[in-house]
N, C-alpha and C positions, 0 to 999 in steps of 0.2 A: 369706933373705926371711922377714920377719915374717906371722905368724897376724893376720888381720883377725877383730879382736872381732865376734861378730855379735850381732844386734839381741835384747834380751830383750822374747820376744813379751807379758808380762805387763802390765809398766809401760808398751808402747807399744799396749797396751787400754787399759791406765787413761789414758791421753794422748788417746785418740780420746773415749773417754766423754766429758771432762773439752770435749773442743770441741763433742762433739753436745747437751751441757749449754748450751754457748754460743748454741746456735742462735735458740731461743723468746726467749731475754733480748735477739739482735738484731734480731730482728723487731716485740717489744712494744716495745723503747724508742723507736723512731722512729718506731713510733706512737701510742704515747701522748705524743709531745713535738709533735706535727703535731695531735692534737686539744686539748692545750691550750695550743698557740698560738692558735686558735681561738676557744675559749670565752671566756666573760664573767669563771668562777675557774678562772684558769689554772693555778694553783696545785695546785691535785686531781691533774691532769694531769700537769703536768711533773713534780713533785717526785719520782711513781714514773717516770716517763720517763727522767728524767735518771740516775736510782740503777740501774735496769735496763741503760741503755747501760752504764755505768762498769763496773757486773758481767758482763756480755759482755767488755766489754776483758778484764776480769782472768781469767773464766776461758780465753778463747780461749790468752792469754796464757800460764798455768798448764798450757793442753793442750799448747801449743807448746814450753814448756821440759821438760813430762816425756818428749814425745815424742824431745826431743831428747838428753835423758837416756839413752832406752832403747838410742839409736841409738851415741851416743861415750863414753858413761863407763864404765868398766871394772868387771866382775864385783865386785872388790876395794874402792869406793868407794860401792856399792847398799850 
């Protein structure tokens, strides 16, 4: 019976930081796309609303594959 790799607790720090980074960016996006739906220049509004969300995806994202990094990929490929 084979050795299960176990989890390197470093990179699956840096995988959690990298989502609690996510948090504020999904919170401001969807609200500042809810007040400049709203306003008269929506533009103000959304254009960081929108770039906010997208940066959420990515880092949530980013936290999601390092986590998963730390979890399956062998000593020998870090």
């Amino acid at each position: 019976m084979s050795e299960q790799p176990s989890t390197d607790r470093d990179v699956l720090s840096k995988g959690i930081k990298k989502l609690m980074l996510a948090i504020p960016f999904f919170i401001a996006g969807p609200i500042l796309i809810y007040i400049g739906a709203g306003s008269e220049h929506p533009i103000v509004f959304l254009m960081p609303g929108i770039a906010f969300a997208i940066l959420a995806v990515v880092f949530m994202y980013q936290g999601i594959q390092t986590i998963m990094d730390s979890m399956f990929k062998s000593t020998k490929t870090r």
